[in-house]
C-alpha positions in Angstrom: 145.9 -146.6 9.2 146.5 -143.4 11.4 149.4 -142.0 8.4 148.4 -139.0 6.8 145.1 -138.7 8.7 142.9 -136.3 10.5 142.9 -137.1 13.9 140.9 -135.4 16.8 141.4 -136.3 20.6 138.9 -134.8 22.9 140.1 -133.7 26.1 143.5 -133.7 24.8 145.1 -131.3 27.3 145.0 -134.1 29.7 147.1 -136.3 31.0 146.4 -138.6 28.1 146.5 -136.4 25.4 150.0 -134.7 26.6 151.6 -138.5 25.8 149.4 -139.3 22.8 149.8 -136.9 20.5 153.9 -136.5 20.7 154.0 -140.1 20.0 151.2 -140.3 17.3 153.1 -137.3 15.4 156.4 -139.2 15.4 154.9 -142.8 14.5 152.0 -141.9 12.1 153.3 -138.6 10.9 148.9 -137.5 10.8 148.2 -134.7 8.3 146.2 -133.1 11.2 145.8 -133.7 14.5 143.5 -131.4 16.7 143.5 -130.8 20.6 139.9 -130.7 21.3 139.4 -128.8 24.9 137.8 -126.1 27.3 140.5 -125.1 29.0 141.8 -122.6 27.0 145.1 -121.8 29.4 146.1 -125.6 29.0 145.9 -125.7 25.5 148.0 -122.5 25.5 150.7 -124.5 27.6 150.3 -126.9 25.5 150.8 -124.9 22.2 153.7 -123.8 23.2 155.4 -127.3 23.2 154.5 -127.7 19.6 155.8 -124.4 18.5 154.5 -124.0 14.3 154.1 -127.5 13.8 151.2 -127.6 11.2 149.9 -130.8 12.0 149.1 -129.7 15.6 146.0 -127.3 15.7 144.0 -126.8 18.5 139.7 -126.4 19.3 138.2 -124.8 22.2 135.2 -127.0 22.7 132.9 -128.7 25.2 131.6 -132.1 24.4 128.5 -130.8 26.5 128.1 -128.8 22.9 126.9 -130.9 20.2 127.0 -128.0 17.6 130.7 -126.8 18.0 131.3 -130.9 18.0 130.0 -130.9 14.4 132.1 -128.1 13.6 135.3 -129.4 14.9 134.6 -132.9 13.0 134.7 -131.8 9.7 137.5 -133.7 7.7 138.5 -136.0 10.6 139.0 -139.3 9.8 139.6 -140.9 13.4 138.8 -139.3 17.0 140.1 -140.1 20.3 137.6 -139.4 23.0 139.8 -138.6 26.5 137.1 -135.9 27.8 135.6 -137.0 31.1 134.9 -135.7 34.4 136.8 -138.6 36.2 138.1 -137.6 40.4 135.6 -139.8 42.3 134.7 -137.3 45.2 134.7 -135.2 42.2 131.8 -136.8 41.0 129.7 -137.9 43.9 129.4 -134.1 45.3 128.9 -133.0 41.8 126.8 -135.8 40.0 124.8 -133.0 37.7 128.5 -132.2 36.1 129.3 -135.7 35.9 126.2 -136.7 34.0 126.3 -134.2 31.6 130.0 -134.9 30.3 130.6 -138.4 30.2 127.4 -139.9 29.3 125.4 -136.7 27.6 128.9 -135.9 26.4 129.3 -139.3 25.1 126.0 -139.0 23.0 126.7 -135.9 21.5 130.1 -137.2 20.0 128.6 -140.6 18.8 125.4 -138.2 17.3 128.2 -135.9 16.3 130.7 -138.5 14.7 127.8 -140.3 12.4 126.9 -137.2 11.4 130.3 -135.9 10.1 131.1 -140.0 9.0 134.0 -139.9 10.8 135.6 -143.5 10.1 136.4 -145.2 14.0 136.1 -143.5 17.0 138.1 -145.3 20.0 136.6 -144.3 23.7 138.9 -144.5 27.0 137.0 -146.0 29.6 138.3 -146.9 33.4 138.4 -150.4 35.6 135.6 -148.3 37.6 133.0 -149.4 35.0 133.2 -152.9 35.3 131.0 -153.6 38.1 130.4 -149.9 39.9 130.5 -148.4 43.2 130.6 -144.5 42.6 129.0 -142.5 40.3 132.2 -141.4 38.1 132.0 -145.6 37.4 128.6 -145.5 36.7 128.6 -143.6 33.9 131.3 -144.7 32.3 130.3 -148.2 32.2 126.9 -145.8 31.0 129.6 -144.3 28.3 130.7 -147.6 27.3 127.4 -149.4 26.1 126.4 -146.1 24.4 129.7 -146.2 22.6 128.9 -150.0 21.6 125.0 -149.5 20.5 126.7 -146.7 18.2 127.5 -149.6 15.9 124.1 -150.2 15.6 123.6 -146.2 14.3 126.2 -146.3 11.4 123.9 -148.1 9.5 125.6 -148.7 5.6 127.9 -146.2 6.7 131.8 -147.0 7.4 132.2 -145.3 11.2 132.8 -147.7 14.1 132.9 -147.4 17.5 135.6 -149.4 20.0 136.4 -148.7 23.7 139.4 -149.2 25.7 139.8 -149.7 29.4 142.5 -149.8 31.8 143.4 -149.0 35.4 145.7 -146.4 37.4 147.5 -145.1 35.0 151.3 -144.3 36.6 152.1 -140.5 37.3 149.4 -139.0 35.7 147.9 -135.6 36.8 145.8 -136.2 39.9 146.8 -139.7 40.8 148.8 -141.0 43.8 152.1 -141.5 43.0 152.4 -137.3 42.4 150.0 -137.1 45.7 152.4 -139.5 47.8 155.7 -137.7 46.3 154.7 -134.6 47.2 154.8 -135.4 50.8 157.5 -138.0 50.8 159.2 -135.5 52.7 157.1 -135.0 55.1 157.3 -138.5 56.4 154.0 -139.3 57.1 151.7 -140.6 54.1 148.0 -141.0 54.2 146.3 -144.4 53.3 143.0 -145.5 52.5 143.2 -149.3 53.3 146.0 -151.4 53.8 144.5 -153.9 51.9 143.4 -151.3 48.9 144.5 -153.1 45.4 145.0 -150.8 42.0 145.8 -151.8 38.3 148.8 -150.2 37.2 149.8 -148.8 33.6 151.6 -146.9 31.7 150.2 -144.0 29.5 152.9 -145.4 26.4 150.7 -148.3 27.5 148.0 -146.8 26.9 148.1 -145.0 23.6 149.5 -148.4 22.2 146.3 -150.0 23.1 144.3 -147.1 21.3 146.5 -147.6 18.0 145.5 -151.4 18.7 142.2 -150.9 18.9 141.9 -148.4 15.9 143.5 -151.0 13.6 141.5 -154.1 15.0 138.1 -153.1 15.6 135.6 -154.1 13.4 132.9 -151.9 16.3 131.7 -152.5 19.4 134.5 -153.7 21.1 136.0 -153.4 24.4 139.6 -153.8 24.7 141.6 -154.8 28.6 145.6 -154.4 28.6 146.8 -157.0 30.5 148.8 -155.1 33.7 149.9 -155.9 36.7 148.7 -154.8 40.1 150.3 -153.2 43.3 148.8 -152.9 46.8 148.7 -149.1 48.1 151.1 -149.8 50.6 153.3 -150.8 48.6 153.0 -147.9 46.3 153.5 -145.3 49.4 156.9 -147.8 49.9 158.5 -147.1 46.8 158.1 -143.6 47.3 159.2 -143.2 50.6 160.0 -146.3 52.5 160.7 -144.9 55.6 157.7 -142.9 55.9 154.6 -143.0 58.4 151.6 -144.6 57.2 148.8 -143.1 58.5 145.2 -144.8 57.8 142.3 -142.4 57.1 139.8 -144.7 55.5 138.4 -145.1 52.3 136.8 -141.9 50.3 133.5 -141.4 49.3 132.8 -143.9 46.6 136.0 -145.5 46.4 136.3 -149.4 46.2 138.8 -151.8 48.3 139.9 -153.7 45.2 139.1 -153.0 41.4 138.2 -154.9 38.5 138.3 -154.6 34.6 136.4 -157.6 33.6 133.3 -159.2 35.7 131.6 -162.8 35.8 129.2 -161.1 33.6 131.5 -160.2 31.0 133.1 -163.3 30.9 131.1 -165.3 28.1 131.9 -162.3 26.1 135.6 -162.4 26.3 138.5 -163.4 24.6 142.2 -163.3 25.5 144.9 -162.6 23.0 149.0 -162.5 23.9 148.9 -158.7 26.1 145.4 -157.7 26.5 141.7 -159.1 26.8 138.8 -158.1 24.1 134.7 -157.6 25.4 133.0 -158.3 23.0 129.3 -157.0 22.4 126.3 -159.2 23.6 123.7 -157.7 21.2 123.2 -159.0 17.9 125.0 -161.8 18.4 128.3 -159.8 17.7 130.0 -161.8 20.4 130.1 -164.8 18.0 131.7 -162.8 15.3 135.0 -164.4 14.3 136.1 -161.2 12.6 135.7 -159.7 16.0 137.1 -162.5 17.5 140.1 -162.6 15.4 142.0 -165.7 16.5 141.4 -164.9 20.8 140.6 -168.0 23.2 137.1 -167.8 25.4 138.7 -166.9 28.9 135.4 -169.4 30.3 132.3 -168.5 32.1 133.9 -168.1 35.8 136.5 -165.5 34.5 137.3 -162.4 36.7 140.1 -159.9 36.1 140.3 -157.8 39.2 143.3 -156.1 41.0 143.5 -158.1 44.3 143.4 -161.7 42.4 145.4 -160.2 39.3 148.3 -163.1 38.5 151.1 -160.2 37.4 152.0 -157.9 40.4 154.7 -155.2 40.3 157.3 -155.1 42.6 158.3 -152.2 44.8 161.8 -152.7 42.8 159.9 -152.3 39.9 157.9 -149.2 40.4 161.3 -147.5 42.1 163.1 -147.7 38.7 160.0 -146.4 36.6 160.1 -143.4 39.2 163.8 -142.9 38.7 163.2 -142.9 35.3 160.0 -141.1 34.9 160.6 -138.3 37.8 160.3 -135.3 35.9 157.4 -135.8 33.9 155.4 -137.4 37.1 152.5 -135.5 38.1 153.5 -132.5 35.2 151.1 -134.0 32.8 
């Protein structure tokens, strides 16, 4: 599907963008695929990776900015949408900010993508939608019904709108294995709960689940990788295991234990072999079988949250994925 396409990713400077597009260039060979971003001294970085590659072009663009949206759209086929204001503190002392990108920034690309007939669009969400506690959360579970009731927009046009969602996502820029490495030498490490629980994946994970979704959506759904969880001690363990663990509480609009699918998703959910698929409750999509595509009904009392999650990863476990993952941890 994504072969000798026009793709566009949003916020593609990130973390997420810095692992999808080297592997979407080797395993789809794309005609064009564009680094949409306002940062223009990380897409310079990033340029530099890429060297004269004509596949790779890059945008400087807000998603705040539904004009220069239109104008990057033109000819794209597929779009990845990565741009979101997404630190929780982050978010909570600066809700304004938060607002307008993910959820006015969410409209303008749906508005923006119908308008240009782009053919799917595929969201990222976060396990802090599914039942919120903090304002980063709230409007991404606000992001992901907007991206859902843009299905109902497309009218006898072909673009379709899908959603991913997935938890801590290993080594990424901003997250806590980088923040607990960084002062493994120090010997002392700062914890938020003992009992704290966090999903943990992969970005390769996560860009599978985005070509997954891309070729399996038929619009409006939201797809769950099935991953295992760690408890944060544990985490601070495998990076320094001899360290002092000192408890500070947890931050302003952070949650004990997260969760990806709630009870209220539950009658709207289907489980296939390595992930889960939400499907939409308006207009009776959830009884599809296209959309369903073969999954089993999870039942009614379903729950997929980190601290009753059946797969956990081992301190063993996460040690070798450091070993083999050091230098990129935390650089991307």
């Amino acid at each position: 599907m994504l072969s000798n396409s026009s793709i566009l990713i949003t916020g593609g400077t990130g973390s997420f963008g810095h692992t999808f597009v080297p592997m979407t260039l080797e395993k789809f060979n794309p005609r064009r695929l564009v680094i949409f971003s306002r940062d223009e001294m990380k897409q310079w970085e990033m340029a530099k990776i890429y060297g004269d590659d004509p596949r790779v072009r890059f945008f400087i663009g807000d998603v705040r900015d539904k004009d220069r949206l239109v104008r990057a759209l033109d000819g794209i086929d597929y779009v990845v949408h990565a741009a979101a204001t997404k630190i929780v503190p982050t978010a909570e002392y600066n809700p304004f900010e938060c607002i307008k990108t993910n959820v006015m920034g969410a409209m303008n690309l749906i508005e923006a993508c119908l308008d240009r007939k782009v053919k799917r669009v595929v969201a990222l969400s976060t396990d802090k939608a599914s039942n919120p506690a903090n304002l980063y959360g709230a409007t991404k579970l606000a992001s992901d019904k907007l991206f859902v009731a843009g299905n109902s927009y497309s009218g006898s046009q072909n673009t379709r709108f899908g959603v991913v969602r997935y938890g801590n996502v290993m080594g990424s820029r901003g997250s806590v294995l980088p923040f607990f490495m960084s002062l493994a030498e120090t010997g002392r490490l700062p914890i938020t709960d003992t009992r704290m629980t966090r999903f943990m994946i992969t970005l390769e994970q996560g860009v599978e689940l985005v070509w997954h979704a891309f070729t399996d959506m038929v619009g409006g759904e939201i797809y769950v990788k099935k991953i295992p969880s760690m408890n944060i001690v544990d985490i601070a363990r495998a990076v320094a295991p001899q360290a002092e663990l000192d408890v500070i509480g947890i931050r302003p609009g952070e949650k004990l234990h997260e969760q990806m699918i709630g009870h209220e998703d539950a009658l709207y959910t289907y489980s296939y072999d390595d992930h889960y698929k939400i499907l939409p409750a308006i207009h009776g999509w959830h009884k599809d079988p296209e959309r369903i595509n073969g999954g089993t009904p999870v039942g009614e009392d379903f729950l997929y949250a980190s601290d009753t999650n059946p797969e956990w990863m081992s301190i063993p476990d996460l040690q070798a994925w450091i070993a083999q993952k050091r230098e990129k941890i935390g650089k991307i």
